[in-house]
N, CA and C atoms as a LAMMPS dump frame, in Angstrom:
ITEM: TIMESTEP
0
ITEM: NUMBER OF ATOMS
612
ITEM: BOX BOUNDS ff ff ff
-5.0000000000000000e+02 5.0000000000000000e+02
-5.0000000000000000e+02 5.0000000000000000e+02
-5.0000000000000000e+02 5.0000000000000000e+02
ITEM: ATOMS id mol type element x y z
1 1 1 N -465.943 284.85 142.19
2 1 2 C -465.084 285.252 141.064
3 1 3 C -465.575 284.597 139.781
4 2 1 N -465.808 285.662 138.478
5 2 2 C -465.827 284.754 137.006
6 2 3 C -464.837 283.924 136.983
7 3 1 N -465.807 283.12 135.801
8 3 2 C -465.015 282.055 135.05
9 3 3 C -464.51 283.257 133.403
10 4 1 N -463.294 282.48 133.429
11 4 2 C -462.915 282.964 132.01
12 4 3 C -463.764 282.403 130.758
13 5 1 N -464.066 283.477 129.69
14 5 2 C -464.083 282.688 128.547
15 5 3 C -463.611 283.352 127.499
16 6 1 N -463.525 282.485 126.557
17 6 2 C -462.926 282.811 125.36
18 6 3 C -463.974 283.42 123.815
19 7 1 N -463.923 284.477 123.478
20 7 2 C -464.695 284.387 122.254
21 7 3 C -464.283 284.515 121.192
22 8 1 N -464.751 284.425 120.011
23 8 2 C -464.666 284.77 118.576
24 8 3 C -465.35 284.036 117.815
25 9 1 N -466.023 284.758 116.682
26 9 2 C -467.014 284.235 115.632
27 9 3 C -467.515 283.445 116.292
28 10 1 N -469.208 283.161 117.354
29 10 2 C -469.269 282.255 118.275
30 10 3 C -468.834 281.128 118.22
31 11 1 N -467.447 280.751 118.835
32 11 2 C -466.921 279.806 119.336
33 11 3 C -466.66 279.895 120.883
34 12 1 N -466.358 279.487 121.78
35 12 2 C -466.503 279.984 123.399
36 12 3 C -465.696 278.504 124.37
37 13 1 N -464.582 279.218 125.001
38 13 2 C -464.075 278.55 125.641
39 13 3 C -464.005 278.629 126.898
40 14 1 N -464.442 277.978 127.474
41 14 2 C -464.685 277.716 129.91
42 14 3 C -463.457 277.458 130.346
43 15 1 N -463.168 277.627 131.09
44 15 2 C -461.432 277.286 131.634
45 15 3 C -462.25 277.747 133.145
46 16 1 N -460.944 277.343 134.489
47 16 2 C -461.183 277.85 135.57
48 16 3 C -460.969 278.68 136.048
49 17 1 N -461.68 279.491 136.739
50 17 2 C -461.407 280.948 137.294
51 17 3 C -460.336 281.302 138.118
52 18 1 N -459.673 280.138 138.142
53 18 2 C -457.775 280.078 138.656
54 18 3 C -456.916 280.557 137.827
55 19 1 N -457.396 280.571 136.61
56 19 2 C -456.487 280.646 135.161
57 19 3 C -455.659 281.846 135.045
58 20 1 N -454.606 281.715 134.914
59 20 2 C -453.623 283.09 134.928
60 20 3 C -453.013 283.289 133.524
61 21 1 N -452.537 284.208 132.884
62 21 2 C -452.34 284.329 131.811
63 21 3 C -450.717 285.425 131.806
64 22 1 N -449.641 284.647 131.346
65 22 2 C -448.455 285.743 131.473
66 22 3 C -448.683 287.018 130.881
67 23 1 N -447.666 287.952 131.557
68 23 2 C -447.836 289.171 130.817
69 23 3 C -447.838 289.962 129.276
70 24 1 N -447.165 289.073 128.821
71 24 2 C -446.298 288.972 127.163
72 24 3 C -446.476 287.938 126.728
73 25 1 N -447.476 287.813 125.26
74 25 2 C -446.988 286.555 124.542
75 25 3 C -446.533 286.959 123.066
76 26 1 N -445.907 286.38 122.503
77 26 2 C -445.323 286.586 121.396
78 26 3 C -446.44 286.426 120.06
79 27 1 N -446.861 285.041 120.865
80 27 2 C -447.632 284.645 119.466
81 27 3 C -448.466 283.908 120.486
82 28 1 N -449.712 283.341 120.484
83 28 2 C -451.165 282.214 120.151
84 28 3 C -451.405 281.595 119.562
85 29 1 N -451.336 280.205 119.8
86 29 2 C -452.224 279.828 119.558
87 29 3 C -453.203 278.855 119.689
88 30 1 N -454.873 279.178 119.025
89 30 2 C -455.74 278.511 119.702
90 30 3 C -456.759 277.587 119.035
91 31 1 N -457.021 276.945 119.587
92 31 2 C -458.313 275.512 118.844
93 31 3 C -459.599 275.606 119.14
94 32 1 N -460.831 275.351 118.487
95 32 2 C -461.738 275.919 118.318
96 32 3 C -462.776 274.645 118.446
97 33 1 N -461.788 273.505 118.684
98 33 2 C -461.824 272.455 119.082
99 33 3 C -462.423 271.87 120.019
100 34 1 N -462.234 272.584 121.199
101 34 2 C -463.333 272.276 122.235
102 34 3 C -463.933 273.477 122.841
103 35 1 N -465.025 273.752 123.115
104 35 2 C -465.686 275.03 122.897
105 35 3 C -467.033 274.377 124.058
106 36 1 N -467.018 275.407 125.219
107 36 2 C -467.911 274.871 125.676
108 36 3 C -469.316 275.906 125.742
109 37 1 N -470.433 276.113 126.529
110 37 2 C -471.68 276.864 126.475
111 37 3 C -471.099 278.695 126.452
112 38 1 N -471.833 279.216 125.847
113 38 2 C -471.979 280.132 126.001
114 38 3 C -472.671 281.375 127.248
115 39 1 N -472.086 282.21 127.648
116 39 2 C -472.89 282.734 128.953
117 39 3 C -472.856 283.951 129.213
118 40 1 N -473.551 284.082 130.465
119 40 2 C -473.334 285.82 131.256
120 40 3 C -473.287 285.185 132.269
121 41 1 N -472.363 286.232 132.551
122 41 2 C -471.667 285.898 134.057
123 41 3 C -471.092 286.981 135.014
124 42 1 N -471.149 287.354 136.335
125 42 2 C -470.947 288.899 136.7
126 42 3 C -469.457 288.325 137.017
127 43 1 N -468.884 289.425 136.791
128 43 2 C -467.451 289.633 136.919
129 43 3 C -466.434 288.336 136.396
130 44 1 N -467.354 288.522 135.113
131 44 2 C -467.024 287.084 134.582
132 44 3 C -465.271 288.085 133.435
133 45 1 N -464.617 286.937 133.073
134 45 2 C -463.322 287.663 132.21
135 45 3 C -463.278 286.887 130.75
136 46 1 N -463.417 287.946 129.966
137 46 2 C -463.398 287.033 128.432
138 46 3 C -462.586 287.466 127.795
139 47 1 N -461.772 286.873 127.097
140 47 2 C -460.728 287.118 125.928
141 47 3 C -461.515 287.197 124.532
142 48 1 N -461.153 288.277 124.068
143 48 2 C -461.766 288.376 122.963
144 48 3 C -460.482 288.2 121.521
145 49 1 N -460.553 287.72 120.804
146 49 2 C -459.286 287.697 119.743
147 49 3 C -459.956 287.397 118.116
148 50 1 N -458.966 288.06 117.466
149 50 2 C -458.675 287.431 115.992
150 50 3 C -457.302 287.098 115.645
151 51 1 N -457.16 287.315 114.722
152 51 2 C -455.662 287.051 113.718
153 51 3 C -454.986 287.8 114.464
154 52 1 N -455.197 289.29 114.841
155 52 2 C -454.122 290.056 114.933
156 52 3 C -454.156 290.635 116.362
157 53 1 N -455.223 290.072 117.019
158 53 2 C -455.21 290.528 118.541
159 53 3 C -455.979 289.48 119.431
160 54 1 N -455.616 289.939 120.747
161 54 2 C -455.617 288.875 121.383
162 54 3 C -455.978 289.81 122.737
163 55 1 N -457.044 290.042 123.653
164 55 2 C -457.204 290.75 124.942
165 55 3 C -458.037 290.152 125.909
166 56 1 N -457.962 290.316 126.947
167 56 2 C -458.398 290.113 128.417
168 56 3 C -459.334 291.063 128.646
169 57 1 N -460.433 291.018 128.884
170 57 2 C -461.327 292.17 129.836
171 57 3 C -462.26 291.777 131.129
172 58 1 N -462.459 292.671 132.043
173 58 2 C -463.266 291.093 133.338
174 58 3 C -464.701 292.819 133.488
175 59 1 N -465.363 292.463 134.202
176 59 2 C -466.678 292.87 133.955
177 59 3 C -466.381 293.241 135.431
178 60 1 N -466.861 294.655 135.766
179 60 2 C -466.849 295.11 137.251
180 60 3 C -467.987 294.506 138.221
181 61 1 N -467.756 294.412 139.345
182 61 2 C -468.673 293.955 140.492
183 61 3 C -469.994 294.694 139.927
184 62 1 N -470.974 293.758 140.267
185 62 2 C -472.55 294.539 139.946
186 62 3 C -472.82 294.438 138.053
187 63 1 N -472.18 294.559 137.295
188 63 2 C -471.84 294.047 136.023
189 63 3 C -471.568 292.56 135.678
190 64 1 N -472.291 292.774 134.247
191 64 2 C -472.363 290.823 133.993
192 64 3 C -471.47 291.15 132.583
193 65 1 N -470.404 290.3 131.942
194 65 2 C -469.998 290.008 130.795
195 65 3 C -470.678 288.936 130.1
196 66 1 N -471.052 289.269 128.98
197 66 2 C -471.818 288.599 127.982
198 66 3 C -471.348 288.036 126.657
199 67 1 N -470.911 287.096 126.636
200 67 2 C -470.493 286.414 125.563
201 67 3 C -470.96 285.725 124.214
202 68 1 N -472.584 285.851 124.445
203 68 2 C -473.743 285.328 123.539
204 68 3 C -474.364 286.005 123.162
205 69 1 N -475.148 287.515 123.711
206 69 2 C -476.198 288.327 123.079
207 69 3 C -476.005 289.061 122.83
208 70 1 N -474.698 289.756 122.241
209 70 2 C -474.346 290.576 120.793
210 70 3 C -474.164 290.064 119.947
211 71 1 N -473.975 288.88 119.864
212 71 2 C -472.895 287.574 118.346
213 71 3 C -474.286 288.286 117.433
214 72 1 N -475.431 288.018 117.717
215 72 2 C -476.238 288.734 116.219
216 72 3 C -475.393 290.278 115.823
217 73 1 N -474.98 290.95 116.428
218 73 2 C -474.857 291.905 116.277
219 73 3 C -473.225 291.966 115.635
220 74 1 N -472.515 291.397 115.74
221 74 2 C -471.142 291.038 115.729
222 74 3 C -470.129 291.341 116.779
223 75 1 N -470.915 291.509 117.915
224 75 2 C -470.576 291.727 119.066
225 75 3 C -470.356 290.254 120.049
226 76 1 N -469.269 290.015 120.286
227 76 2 C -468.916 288.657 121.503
228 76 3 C -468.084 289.51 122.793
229 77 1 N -468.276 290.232 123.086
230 77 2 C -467.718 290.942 124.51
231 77 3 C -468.509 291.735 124.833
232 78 1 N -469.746 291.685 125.483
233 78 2 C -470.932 293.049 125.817
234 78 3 C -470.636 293.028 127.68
235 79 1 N -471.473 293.919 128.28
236 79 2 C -471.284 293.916 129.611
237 79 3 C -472.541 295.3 129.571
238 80 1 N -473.087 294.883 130.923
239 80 2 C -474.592 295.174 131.194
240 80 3 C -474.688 295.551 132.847
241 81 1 N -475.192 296.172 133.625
242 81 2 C -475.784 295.879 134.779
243 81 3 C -475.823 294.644 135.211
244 82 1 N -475.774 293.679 136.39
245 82 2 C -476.449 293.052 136.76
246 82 3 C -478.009 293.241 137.309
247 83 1 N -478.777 292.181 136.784
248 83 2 C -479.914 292.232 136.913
249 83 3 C -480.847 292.658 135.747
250 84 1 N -480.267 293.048 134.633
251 84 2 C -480.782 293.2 133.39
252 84 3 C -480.646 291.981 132.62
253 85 1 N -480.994 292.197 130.541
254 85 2 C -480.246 291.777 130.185
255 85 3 C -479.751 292.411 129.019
256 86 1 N -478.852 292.06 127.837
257 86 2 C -478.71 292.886 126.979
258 86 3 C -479.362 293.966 126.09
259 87 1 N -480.938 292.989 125.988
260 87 2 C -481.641 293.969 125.228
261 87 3 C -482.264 294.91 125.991
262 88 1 N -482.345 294.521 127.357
263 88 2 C -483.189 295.303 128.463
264 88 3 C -482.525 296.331 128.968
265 89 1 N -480.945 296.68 129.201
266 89 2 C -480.367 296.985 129.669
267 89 3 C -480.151 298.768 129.453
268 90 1 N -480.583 299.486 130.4
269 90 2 C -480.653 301.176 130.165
270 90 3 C -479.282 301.603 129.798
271 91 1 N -478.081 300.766 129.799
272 91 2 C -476.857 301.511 129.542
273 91 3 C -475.644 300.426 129.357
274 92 1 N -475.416 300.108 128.108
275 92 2 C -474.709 299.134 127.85
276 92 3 C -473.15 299.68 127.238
277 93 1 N -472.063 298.512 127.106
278 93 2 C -470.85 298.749 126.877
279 93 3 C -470.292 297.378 126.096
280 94 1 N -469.447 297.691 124.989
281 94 2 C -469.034 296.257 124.288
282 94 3 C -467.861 296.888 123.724
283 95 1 N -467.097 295.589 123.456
284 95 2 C -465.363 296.177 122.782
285 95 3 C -465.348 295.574 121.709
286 96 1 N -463.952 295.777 120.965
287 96 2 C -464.403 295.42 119.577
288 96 3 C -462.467 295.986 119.263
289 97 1 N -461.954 295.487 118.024
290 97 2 C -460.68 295.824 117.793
291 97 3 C -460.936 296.375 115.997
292 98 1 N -460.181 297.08 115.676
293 98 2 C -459.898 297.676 114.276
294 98 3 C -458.41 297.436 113.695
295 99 1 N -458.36 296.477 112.896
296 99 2 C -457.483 296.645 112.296
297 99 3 C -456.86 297.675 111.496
298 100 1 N -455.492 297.88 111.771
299 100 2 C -454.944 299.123 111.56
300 100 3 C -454.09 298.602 109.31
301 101 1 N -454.514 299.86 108.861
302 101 2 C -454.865 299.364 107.322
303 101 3 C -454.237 300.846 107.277
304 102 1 N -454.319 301.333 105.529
305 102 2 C -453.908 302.574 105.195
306 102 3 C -454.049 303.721 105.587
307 103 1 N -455.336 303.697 105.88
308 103 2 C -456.754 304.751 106.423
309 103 3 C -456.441 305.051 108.004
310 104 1 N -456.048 303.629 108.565
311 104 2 C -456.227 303.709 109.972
312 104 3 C -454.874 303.615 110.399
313 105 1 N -454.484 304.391 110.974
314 105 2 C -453.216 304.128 111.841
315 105 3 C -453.064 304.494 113.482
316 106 1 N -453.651 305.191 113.689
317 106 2 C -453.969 306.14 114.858
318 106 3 C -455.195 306.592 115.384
319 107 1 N -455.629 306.301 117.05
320 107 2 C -456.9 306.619 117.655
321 107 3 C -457.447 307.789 117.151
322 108 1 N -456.59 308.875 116.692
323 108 2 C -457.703 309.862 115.904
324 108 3 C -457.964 309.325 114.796
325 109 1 N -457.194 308.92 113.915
326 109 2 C -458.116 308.164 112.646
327 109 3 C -459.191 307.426 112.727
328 110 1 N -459.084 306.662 113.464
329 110 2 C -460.488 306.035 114.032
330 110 3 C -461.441 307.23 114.357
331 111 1 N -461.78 307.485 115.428
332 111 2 C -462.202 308.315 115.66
333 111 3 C -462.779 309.422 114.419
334 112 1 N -461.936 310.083 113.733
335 112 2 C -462.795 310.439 112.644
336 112 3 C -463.467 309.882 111.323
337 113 1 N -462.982 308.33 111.522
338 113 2 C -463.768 307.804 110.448
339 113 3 C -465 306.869 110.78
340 114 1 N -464.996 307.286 112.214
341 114 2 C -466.713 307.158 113.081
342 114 3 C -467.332 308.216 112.973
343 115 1 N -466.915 309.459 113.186
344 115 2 C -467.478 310.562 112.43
345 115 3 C -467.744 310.62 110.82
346 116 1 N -467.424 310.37 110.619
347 116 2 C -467.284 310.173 108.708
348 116 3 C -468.268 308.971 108.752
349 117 1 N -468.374 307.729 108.927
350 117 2 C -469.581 306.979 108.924
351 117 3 C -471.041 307.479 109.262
352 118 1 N -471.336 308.438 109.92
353 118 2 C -472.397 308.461 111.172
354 118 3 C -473.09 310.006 110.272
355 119 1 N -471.879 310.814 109.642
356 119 2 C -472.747 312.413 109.151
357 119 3 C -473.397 312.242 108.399
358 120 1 N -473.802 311.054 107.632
359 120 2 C -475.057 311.214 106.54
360 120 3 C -476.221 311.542 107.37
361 121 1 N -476.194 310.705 108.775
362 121 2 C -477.711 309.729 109.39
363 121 3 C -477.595 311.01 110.113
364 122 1 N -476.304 311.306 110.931
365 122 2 C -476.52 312.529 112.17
366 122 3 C -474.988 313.494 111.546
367 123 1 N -475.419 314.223 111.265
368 123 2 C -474.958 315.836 110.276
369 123 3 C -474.467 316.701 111.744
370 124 1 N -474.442 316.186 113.304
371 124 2 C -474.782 317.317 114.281
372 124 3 C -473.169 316.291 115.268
373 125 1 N -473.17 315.106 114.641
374 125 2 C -472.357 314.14 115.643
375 125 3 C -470.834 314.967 115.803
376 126 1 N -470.733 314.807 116.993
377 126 2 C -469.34 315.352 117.763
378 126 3 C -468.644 314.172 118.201
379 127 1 N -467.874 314.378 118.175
380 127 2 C -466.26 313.58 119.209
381 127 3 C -465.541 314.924 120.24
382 128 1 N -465.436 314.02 121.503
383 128 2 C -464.949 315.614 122.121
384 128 3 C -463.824 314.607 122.857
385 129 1 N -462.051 314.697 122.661
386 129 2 C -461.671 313.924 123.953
387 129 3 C -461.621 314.787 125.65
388 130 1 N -461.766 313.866 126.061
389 130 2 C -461.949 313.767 128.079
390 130 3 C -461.138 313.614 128.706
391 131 1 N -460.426 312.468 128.668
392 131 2 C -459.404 311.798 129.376
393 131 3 C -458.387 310.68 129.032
394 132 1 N -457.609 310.057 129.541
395 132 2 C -456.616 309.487 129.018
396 132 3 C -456.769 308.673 130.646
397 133 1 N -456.716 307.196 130.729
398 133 2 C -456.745 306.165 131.789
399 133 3 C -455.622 305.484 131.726
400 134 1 N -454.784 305.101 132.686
401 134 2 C -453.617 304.601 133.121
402 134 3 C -453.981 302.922 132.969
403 135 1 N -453.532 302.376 132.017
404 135 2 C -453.508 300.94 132.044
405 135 3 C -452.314 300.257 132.578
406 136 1 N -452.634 298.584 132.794
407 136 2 C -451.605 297.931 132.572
408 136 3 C -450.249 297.88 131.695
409 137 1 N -448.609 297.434 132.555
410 137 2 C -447.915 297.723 131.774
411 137 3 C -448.006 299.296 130.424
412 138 1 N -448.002 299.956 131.232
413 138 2 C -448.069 301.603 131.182
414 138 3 C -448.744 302.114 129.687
415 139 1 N -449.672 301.155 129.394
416 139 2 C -450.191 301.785 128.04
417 139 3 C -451.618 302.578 128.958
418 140 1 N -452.495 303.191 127.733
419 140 2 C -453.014 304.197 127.684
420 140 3 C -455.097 303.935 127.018
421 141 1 N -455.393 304.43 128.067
422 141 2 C -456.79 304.026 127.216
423 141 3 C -457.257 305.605 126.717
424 142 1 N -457.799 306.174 125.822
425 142 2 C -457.723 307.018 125.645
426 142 3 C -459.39 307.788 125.173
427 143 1 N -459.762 307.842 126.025
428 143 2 C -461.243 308.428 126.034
429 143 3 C -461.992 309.4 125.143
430 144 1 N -463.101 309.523 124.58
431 144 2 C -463.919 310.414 123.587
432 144 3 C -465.411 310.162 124.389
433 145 1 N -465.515 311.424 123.908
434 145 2 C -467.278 311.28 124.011
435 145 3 C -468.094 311.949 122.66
436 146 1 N -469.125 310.96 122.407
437 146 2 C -469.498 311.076 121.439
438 146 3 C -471.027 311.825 121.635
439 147 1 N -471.463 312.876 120.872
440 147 2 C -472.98 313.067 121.363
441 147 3 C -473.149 313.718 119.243
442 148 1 N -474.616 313.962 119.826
443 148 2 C -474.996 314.547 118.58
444 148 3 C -475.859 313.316 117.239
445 149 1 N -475.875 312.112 117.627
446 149 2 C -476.369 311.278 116.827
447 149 3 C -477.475 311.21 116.769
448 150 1 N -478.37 310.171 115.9
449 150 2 C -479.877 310.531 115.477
450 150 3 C -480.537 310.081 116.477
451 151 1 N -479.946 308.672 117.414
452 151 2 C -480.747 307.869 118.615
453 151 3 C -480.355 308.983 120.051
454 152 1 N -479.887 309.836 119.767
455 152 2 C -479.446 310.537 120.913
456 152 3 C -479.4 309.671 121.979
457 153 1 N -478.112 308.989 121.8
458 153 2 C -477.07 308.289 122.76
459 153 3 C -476.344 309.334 123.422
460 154 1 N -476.25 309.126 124.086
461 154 2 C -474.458 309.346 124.912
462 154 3 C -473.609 308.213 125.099
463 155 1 N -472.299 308.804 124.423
464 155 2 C -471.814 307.77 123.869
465 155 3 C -469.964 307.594 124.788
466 156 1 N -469.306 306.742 125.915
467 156 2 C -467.743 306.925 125.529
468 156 3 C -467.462 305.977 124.924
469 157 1 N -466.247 306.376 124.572
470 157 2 C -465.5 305.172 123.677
471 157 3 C -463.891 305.033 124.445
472 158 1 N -463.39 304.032 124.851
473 158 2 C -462.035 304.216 124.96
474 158 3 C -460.713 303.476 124.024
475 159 1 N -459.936 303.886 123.209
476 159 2 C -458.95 303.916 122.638
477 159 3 C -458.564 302.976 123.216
478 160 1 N -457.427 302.193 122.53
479 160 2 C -455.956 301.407 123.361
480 160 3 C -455.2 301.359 122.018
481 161 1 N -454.127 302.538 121.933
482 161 2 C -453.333 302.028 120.568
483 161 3 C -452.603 301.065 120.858
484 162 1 N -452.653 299.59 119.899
485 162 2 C -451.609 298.584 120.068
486 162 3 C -450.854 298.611 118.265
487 163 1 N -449.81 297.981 118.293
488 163 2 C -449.274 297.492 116.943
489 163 3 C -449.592 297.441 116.15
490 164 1 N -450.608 296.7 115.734
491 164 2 C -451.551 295.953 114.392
492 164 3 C -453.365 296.538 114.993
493 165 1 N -453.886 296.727 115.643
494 165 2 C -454.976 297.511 115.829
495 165 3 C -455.08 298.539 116.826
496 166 1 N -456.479 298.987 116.44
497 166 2 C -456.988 300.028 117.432
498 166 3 C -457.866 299.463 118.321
499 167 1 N -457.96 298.652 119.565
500 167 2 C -458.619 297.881 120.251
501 167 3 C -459.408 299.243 121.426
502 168 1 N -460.686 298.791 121.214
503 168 2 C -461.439 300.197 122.054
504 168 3 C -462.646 299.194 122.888
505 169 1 N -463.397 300.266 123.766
506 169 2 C -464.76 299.947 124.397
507 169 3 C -465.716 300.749 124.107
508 170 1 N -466.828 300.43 124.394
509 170 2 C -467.99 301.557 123.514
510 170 3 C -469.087 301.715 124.857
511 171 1 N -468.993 302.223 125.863
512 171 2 C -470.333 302.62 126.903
513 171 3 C -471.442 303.65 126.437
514 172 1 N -472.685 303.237 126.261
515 172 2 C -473.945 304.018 125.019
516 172 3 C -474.826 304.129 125.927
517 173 1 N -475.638 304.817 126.393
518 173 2 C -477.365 305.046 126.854
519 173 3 C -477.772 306.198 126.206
520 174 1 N -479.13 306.038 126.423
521 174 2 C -480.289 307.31 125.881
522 174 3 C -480.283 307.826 127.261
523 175 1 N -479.712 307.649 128.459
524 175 2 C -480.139 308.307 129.343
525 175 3 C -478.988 308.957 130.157
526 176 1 N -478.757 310.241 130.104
527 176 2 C -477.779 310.842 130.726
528 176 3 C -477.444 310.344 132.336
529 177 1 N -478.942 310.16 132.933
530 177 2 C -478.586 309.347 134.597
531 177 3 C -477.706 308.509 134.325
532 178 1 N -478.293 307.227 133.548
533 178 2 C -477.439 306.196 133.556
534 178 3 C -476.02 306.393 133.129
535 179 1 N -475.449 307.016 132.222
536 179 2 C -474.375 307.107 131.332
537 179 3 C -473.718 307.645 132.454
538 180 1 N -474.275 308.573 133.267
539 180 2 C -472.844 309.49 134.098
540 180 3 C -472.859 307.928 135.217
541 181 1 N -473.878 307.104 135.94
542 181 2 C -474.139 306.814 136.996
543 181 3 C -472.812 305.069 136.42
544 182 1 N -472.568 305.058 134.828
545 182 2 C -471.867 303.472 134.521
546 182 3 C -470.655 304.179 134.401
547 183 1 N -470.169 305.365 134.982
548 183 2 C -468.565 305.874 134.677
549 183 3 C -467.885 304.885 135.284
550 184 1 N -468.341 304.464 136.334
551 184 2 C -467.223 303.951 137.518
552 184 3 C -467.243 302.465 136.924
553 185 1 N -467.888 302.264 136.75
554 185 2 C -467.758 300.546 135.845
555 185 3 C -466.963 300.534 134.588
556 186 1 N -467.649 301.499 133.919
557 186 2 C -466.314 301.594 132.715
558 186 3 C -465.335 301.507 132.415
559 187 1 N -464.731 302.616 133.636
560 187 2 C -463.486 302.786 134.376
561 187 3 C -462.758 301.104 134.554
562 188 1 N -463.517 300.967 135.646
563 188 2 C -463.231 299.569 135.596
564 188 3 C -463.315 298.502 134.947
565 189 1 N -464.354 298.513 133.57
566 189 2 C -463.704 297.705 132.569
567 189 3 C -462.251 297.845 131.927
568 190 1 N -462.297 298.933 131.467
569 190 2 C -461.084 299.521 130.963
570 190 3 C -459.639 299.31 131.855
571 191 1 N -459.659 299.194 132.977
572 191 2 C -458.232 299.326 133.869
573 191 3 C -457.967 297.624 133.903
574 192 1 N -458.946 296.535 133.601
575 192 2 C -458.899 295.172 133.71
576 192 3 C -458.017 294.945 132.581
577 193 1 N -458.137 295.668 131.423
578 193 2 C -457.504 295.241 129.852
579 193 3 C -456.229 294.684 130.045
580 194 1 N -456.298 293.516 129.619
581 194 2 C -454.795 292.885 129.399
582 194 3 C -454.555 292.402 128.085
583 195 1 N -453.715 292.938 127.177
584 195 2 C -453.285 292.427 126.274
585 195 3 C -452.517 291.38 126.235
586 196 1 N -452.82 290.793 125.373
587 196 2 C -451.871 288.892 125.201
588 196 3 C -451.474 288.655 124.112
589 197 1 N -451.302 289.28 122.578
590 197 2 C -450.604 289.401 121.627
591 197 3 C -451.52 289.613 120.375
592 198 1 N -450.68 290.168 119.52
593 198 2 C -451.051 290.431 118.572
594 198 3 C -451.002 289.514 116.985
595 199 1 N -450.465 288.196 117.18
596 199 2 C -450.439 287.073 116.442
597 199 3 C -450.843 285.617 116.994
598 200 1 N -451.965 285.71 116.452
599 200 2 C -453.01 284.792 116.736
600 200 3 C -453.187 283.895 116.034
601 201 1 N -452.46 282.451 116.156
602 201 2 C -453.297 281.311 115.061
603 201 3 C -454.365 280.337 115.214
604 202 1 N -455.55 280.27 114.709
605 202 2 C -456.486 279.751 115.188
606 202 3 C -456.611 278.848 114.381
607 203 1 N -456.359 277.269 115.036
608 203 2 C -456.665 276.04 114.646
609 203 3 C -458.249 275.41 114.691
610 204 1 N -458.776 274.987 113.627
611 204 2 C -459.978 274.483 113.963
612 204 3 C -459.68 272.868 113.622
């Protein structure tokens, strides 16, 4: 079984893989204070948070969670194959939250203002939704597939409308094998999601 860790703006917290986390928290908060190595780890579980969110995700069997080799990218939650590594990896997946602002209120808003970013470079990019996944405490992950871009990816993305953001996952390859062959992992990133609140104070 993973060890938990904690990310944001690389800071990274180890705890034991006993660690349980209630269902509901009101509020967080956390210290930045003691921070131990950074890692990949298969079926490892990382909390990813800011100010306004706060989530759980654990990395499926055969899958490693990566907590260090997106931070260039602004990425601290990636997940890969086991036996790869991030940059090597034929079909990768990372999450990421959007704060919800004027513009954004709703998974289709998102959604079309990823379309609206992307038509200068790719004029051809689609969003098509698929499916809708049964989460924890009865929320909703809410699936797109993206094709049509200039790297000709295949692209899903899954939704989670919460309160104060749009908290999603992003599964990408150039290779249609791989992309159909990481459904079932996806899946199973996505059904792990545990939310832990949406007011976050982070002490350094």
């Amino acid at each position: 079984m993973g060890r938990l860790m904690i990310a944001i703006s690389g800071a990274y917290f180890m705890f034991g893989s006993t660690m349980r986390f209630p269902a509901i928290f009101l509020s967080v908060v956390l210290s930045i204070g003691y921070f131990g190595a950074a890692q990949a780890e298969e079926c490892g579980t990382c909390i990813l948070y800011g100010k306004d969110h706060a989530f759980a995700m654990t990395a499926p069997k055969g899958w490693v969670l990566d907590n260090k080799s997106g931070v260039g990218q602004g990425l601290h939650q990636v997940f890969y194959p086991l036996g790869y590594s991030w940059a090597s990896s034929p079909v990768i997946a990372y999450s990421r939250a959007r704060s919800k602002d004027a513009q954004i209120q709703t998974i289709e808003d998102q959604v079309a203002d990823t379309l609206n970013d992307f038509k200068s470079t790719s004029p051809n990019i689609k969003a098509e939704a698929v499916e809708a996944i049964p989460l924890k405490e009865g929320k909703i992950a809410k699936v797109f597939h993206f094709t049509g871009d200039q790297w000709n990816n295949y692209e899903a993305v899954a939704y989670i409308d919460e309160k104060k953001t749009i908290n999603f996952v992003v599964l990408s390859s150039r290779s249609k094998e791989w992309f159909d062959k990481a459904q079932t992992a996806f899946r199973g990133i996505m059904e792990s999601y545990t939310f832990i609140s949406d007011s976050v104070e982070i002490k350094k």
